[in-house]
FITIVEX-35672 format. One record per residue (C-alpha): x, z, y; residue number from 1. Coordinates in steps of 0.05 Angstrom, whole numbers, plus 5000, padded with zeros to 4 digits. Example, Ala and Ser with C-alpha at 12.3 -4.5 7.8 and 13.67 -1.06 7.14 Angstrom:
<atoms>
> 5246|5156|4910|1
> 5273|5143|4979|2
</atoms>
This chain:
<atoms>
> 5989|4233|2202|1
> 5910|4227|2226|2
> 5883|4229|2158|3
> 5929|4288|2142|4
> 5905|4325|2202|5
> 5833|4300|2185|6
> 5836|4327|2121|7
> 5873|4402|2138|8
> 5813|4410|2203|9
> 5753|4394|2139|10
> 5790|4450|2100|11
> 5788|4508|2152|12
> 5713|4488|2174|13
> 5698|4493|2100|14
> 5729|4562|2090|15
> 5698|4574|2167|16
> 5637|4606|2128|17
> 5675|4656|2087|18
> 5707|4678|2151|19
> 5648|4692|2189|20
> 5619|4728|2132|21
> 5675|4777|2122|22
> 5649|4811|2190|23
> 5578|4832|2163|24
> 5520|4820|2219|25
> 5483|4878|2240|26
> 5409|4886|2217|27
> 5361|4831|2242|28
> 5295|4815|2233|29
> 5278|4751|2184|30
> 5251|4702|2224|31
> 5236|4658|2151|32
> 5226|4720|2104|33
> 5227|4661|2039|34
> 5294|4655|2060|35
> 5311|4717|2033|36
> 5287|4704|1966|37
> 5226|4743|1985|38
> 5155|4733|1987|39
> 5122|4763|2049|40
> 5044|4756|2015|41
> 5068|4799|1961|42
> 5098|4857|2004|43
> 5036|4862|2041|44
> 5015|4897|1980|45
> 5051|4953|2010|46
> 4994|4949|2067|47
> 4953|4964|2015|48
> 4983|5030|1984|49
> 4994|5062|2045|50
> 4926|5052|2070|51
> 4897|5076|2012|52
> 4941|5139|2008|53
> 4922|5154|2079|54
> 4852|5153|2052|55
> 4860|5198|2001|56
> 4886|5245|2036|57
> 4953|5233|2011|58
> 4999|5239|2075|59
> 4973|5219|2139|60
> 5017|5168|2157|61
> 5094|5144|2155|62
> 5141|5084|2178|63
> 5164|5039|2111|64
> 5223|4980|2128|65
> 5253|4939|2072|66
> 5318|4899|2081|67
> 5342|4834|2037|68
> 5405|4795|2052|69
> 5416|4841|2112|70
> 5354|4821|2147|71
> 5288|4866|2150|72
> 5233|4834|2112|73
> 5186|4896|2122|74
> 5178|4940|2173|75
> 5114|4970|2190|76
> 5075|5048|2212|77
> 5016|5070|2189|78
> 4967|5119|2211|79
> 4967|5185|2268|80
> 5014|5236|2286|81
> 4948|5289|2286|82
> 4882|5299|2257|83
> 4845|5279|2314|84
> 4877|5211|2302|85
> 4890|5197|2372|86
> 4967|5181|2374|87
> 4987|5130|2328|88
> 5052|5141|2286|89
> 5107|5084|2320|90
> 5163|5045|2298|91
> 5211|5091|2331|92
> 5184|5159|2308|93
> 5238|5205|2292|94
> 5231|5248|2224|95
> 5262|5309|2200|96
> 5307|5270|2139|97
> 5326|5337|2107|98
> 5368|5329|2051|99
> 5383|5253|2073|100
> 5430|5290|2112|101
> 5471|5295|2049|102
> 5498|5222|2040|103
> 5521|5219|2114|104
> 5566|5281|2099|105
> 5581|5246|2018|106
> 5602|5193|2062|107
> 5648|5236|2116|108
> 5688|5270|2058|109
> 5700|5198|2018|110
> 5723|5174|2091|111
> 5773|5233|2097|112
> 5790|5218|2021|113
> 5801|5145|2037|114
> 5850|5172|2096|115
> 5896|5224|2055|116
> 5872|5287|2089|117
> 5838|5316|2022|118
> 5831|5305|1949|119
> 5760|5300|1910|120
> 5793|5348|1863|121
> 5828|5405|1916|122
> 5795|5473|1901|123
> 5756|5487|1965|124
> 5790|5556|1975|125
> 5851|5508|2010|126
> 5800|5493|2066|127
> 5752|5549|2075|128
> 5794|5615|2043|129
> 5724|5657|2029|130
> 5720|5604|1963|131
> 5790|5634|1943|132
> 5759|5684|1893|133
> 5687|5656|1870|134
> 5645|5715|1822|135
> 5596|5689|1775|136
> 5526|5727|1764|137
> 5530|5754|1693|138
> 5468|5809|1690|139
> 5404|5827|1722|140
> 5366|5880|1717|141
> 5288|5849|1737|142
> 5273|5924|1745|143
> 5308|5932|1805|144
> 5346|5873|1825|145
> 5421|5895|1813|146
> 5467|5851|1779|147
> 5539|5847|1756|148
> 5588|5791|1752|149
> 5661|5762|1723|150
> 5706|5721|1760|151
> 5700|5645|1760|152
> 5745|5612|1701|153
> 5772|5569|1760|154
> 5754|5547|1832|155
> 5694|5505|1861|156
> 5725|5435|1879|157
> 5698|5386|1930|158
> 5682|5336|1876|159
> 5633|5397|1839|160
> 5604|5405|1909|161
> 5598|5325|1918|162
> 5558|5319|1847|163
> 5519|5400|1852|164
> 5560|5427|1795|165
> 5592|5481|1831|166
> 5552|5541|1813|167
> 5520|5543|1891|168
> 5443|5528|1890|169
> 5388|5535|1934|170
> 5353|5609|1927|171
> 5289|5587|1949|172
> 5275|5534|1896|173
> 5300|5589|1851|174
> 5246|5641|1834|175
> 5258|5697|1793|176
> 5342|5726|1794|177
> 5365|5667|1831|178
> 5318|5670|1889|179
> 5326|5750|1882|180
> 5405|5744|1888|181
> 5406|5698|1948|182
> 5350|5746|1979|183
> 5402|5795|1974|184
> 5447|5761|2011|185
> 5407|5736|2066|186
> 5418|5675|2036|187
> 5338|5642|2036|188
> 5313|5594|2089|189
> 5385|5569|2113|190
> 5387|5501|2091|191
> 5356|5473|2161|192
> 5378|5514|2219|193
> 5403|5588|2241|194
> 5400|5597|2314|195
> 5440|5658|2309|196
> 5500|5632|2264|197
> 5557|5576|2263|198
> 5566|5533|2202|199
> 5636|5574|2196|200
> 5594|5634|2197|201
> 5549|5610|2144|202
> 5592|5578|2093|203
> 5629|5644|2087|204
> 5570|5685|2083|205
> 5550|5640|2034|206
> 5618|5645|1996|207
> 5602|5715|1982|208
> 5545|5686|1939|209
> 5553|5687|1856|210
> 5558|5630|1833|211
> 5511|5603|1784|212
> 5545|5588|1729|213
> 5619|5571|1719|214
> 5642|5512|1765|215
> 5630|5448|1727|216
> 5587|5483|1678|217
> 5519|5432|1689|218
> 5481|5410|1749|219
> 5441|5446|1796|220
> 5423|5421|1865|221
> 5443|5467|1913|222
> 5474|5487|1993|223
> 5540|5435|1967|224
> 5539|5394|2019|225
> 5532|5443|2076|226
> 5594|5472|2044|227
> 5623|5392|2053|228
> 5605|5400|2123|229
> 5643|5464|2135|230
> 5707|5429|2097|231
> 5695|5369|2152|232
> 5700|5414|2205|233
> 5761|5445|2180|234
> 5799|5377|2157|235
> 5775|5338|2225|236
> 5778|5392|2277|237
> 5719|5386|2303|238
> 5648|5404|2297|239
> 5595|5365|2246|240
> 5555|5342|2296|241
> 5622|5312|2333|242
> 5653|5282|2269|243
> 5578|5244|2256|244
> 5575|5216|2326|245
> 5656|5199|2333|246
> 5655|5166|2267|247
> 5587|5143|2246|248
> 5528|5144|2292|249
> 5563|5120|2357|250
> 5607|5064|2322|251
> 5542|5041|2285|252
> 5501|5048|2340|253
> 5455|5101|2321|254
> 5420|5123|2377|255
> 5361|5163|2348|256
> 5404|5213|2297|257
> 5415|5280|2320|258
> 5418|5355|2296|259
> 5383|5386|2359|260
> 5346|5322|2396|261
> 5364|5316|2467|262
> 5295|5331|2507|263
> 5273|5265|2525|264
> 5273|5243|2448|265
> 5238|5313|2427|266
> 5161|5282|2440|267
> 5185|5230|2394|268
> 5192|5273|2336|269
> 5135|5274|2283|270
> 5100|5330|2265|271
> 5098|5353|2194|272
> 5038|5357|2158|273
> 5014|5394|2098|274
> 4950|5402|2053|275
> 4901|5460|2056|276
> 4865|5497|1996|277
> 4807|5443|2011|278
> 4857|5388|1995|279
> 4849|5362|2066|280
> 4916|5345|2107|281
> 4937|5392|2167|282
> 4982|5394|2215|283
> 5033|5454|2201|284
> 5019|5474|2267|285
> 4953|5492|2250|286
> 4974|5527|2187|287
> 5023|5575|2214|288
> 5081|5537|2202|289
> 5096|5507|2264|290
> 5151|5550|2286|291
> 5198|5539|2219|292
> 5196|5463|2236|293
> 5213|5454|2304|294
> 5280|5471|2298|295
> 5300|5395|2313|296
> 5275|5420|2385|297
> 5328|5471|2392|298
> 5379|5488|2447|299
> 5442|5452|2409|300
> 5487|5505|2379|301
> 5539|5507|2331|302
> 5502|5514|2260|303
> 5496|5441|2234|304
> 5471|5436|2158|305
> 5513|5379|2125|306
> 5465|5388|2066|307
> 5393|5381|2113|308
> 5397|5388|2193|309
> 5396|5317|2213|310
> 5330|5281|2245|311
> 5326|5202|2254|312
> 5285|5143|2260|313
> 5263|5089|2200|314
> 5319|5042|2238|315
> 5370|5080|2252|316
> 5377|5101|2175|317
> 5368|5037|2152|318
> 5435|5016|2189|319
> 5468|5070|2157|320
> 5451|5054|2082|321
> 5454|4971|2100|322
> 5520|4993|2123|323
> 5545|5011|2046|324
> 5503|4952|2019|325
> 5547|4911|2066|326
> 5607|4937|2025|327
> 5623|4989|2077|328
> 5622|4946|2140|329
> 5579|4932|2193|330
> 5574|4883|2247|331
> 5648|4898|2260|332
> 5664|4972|2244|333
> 5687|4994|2178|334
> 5652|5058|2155|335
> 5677|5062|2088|336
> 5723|5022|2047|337
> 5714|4987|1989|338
> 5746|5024|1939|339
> 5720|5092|1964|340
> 5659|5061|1970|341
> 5667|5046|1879|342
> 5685|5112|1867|343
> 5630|5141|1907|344
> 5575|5095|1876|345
> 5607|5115|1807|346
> 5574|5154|1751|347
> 5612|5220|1757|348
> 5560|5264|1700|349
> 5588|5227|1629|350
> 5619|5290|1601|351
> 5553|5323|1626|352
> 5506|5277|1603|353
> 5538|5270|1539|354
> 5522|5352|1536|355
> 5448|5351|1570|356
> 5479|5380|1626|357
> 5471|5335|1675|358
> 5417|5311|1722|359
> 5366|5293|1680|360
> 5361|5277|1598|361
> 5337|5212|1614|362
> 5394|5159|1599|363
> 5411|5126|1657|364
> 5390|5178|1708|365
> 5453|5199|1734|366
> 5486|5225|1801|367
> 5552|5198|1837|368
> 5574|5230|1897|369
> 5525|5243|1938|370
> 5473|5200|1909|371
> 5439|5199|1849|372
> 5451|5137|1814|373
> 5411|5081|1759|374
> 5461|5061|1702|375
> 5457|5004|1662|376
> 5422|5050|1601|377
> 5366|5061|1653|378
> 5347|4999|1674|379
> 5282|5001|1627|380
> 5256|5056|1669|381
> 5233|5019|1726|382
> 5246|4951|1764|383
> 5307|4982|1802|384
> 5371|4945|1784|385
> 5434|4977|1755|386
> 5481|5008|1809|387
> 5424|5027|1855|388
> 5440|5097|1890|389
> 5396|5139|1922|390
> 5365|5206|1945|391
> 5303|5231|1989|392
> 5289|5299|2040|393
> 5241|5362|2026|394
> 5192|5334|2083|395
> 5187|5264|2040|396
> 5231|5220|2061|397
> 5256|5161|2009|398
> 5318|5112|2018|399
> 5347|5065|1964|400
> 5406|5020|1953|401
> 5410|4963|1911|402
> 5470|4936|1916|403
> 5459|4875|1854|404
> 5402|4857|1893|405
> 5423|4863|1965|406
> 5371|4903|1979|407
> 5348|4971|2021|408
> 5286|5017|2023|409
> 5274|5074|2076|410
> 5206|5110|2076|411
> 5191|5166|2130|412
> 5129|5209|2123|413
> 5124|5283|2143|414
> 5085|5319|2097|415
> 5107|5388|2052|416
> 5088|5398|1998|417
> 5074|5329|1971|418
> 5047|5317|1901|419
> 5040|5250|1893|420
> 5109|5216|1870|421
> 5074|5165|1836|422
> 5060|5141|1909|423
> 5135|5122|1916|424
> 5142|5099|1843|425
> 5079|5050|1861|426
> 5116|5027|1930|427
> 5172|5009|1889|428
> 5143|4964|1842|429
> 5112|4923|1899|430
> 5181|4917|1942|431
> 5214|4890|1868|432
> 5147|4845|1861|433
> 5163|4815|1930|434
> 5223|4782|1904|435
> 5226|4716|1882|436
> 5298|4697|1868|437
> 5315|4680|1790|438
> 5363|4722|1788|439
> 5408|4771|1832|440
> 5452|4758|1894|441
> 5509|4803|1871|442
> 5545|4809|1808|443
</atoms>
């Protein structure tokens, strides 16, 4: 009876490891970075690159943090938050993330999916009733601006507003008809913030829109997402901003991610930069553009941009994405679940690619919901495995996601326009240098 009670106590402290491991740890700092199958001589290269960016002129500073096996194996800031370089940028800096702002809403819809309150494929006209009879610009006339249309051959569905093949674009990325349409509208400069509307107010303003093309037609990256938002609203009952905090930022603990930053967080919000004709960076203050980026400083009111509003810190984003890496859990709370989380992380452009119509005519460059997404016929372009999602914001702003190697990337800077992507490409290469595993963690 001993040895048979020996043996069954050595079988559950065996399997004691796989049940500690099924509640994923939040974020920690490596205390043996090796450990990680990481080698922390090589990712000072990183120290490197920045620096010499800075020099050139390239950005004027940012905070970089890199993640392996859950635990943060990078995590540095660089450089000043002005010209006269006399306030250093900090750890805790919080950045306008732009269009980062679209995964945390990819990631709200897949959650109401996951729960049986929509469908990827329900026309969008069932939530917001604007979408119930989408035109489709057919003619312009340059001369003056007019155009005609023809009805849509069928609605706009949340999944073509999850991958950008709706028809909806931005108009300011858009010169020429596109950018002249959306003028007409009103419908230019809304992806951020409008003091004077509500996000219901905008989505069916921006229903009235043509469409680009036929739903479905190809890809075009466009106001989607702050559509999504509107659709949260509607399914949930509550506002954007409410959803995030009730079901993401609070339960993850992120403390530093906001639409409109409460007033003792506003001095921590970076400035944005930009470059001048003499190729010398400036603060956008001091170019007249101050005012169209402070909107993070505004009174809170009821416009929040699923598709671009949000501002956070290096940290607090890097607990979002570790949260998916984690499989959709983290230290406790499930944010996703797994099998959302594979159809979210799924190629969803192979009828488009197939056509050229996708995201780009590269093979392997592909999007998923939310994300845009490596496949295993692009894993020649760079060192990024298969299966690694990702996106980035207007003001430069990076994240990635690789799940085979267990591995995040977030990169805040604040600098528009920026020209130098091979900066990021470069970054890359020394992160992926840094590792020293022979092969992958995940399978």
């Amino acid at each position: 009876m001993t040895t048979r009670l020996y043996v069954l106590c050595l079988c559950l402290l065996l399997q004691y490891p796989l049940f500690a491991q099924s509640k994923q740890p939040a974020l920690t700092t490596a205390q043996n970075i090796p450990a990680t199958g990481m080698s922390a001589q090589r990712l000072q290269g990183m120290d490197s690159l920045v620096q010499d960016a800075i020099a050139r002129q390239w950005l004027p500073g940012g905070v970089f943090l890199v993640a392996r096996k859950g635990e943060i194996v990078y995590y540095k800031n660089f450089g000043y938050r002005s010209t006269q370089k006399k306030e250093p940028y900090q750890k805790d800096d919080i950045f306008r993330i732009a269009s980062m702002t679209k995964a945390i809403t990819s990631v709200s819809i897949m959650q109401l999916y996951e729960q049986g309150k929509l469908g990827l494929d329900d026309p969008v006209y069932w939530y917001i009733p604007a979408f119930k009879d989408p035109q489709v610009l057919d003619t312009f006339n340059e001369a003056d601006s007019t155009f005609t249309t023809v009805p849509a051959n069928s609605p706009v569905t949340l999944r073509q507003l999850l991958t950008h093949t709706s028809g909806i674009t931005y108009g300011d990325f858009n010169p020429g008809k596109i950018q002249a349409v959306y003028e007409h509208y009103q419908m230019t400069g809304v992806g951020l913030s409008r003091a004077d509307w509500s996000t219901e107010e905008f989505i069916d303003r921006l229903a009235k829109v043509p469409l680009v093309f036929q739903p479905g037609e190809r890809f075009l990256y466009g106001l989607n997402m702050d559509v999504l938002g509107r659709v949260i609203e509607v399914v949930s009952g509550v506002s954007l901003n409410t959803y995030f905090q009730q079901h993401i930022f609070v339960p993850l603990g992120m403390k530093d991610t906001y639409f409109y930053l409460p007033k003792d967080k506003q001095q921590r919000l970076v400035p944005v930069a930009t470059v001048g004709e003499d190729q010398q960076i400036r603060m956008a203050a001091e170019s007249g553009l101050g005012s169209n980026v402070n909107y993070p400083k505004s009174p809170d009111h009821p416009h929040y941009a699923g598709g671009g509003g949000l501002s956070s810190t290096a940290m607090d984003y890097a607990v979002f994405i570790q949260a998916l890496e984690n499989g959709g859990h983290y230290n406790g709370y499930r944010l996703l679940g797994r099998k959302a989380l594979d159809v979210m992380t799924a190629d969803q452009m192979i009828a488009l690619n197939a056509k050229g119509n996708g995201i780009s005519q590269k093979p392997g460059e592909t999007f998923c919901l939310g994300f845009a997404l490596l496949t295993e016929e692009g894993k020649g372009i760079g060192m990024k495995s298969p299966g690694t999602y990702e996106w980035g914001g207007y003001f430069n702003t990076k994240f990635f996601i690789d799940p085979k190697e267990d591995l995040i990337f977030v990169g805040m800077t604040q600098i528009v326009p920026f020209s130098h992507g091979e900066f990021w490409d470069r970054m890359t290469a020394i992160i992926y240098n840094a590792l020293e595993d022979q092969q992958a963690t995940k399978q």
